[in-house]
C-alpha positions as CSV (number, residue, x, y, z in Angstrom):
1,X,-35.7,-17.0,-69.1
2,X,-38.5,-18.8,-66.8
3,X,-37.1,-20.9,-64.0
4,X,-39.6,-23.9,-62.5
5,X,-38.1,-25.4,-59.2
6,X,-39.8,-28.3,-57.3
7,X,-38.4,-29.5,-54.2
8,X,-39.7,-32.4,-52.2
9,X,-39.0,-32.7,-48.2
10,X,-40.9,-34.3,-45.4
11,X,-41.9,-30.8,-43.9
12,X,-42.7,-28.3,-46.7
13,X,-43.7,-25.9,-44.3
14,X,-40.2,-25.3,-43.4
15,X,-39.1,-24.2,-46.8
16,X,-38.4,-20.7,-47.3
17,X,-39.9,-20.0,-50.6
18,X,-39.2,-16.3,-50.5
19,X,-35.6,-17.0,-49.5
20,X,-35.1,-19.0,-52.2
21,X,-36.9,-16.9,-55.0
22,X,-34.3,-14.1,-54.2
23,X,-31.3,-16.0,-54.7
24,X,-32.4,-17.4,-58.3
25,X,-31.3,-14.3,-60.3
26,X,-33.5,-14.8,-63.5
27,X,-36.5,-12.6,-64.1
28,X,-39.1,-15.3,-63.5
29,X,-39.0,-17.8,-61.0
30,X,-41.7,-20.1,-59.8
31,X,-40.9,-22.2,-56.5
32,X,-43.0,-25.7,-55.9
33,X,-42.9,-27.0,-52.8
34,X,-44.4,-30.6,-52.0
35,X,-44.8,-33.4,-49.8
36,X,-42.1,-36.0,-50.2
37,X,-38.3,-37.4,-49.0
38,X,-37.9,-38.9,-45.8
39,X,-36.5,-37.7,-42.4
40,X,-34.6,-40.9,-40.9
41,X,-31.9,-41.0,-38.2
42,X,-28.8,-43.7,-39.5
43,X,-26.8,-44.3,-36.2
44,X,-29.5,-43.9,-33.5
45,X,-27.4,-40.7,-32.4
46,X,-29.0,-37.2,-32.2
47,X,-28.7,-35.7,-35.8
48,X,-30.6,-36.4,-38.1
49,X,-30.6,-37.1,-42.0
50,X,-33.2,-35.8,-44.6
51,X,-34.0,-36.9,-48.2
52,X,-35.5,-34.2,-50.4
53,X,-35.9,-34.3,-54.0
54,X,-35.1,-31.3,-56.2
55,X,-35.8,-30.7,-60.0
56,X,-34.9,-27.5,-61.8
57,X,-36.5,-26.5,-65.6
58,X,-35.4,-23.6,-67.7
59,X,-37.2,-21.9,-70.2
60,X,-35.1,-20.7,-72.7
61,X,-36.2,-18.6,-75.8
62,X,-36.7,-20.5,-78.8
63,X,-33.9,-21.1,-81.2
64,X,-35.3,-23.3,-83.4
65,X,-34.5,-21.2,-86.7
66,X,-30.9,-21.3,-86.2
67,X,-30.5,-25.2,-85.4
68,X,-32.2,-28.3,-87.0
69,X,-32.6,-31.2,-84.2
70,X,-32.7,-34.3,-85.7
């Protein structure tokens, strides 16, 4: 199975890709890695909160002779 994971933060330079590829256990994996989210601080105190966007996709072999979609 091929695994396609694209995740979206405000700093995509601070994603470890490699990090990431070795904890996803299926033979192929491709990591994406874009700008997008938003860093934003919600109570004016020192932490601060980050959006980021993640979508996963998995390739799966076909199966199409044993089921009929309709």
């Amino acid at each position: 199975m091929r695994v396609k994971v694209t995740i979206g933060v405000p700093e995509p330079a601070k994603v470890g890709r490699a990090k990431l590829i070795t904890e996803i256990t299926q033979d192929k994996a491709e990591i994406s890695v874009a700008y997008c989210g938003k860093n934003f601080n919600m109570r004016g105190e020192d932490s601060l909160s980050v959006i980021a966007t993640c979508t996963v996709e998995a390739f799966i072999q076909t199966l199409s002779q044993r089921y009929s979609v309709t």
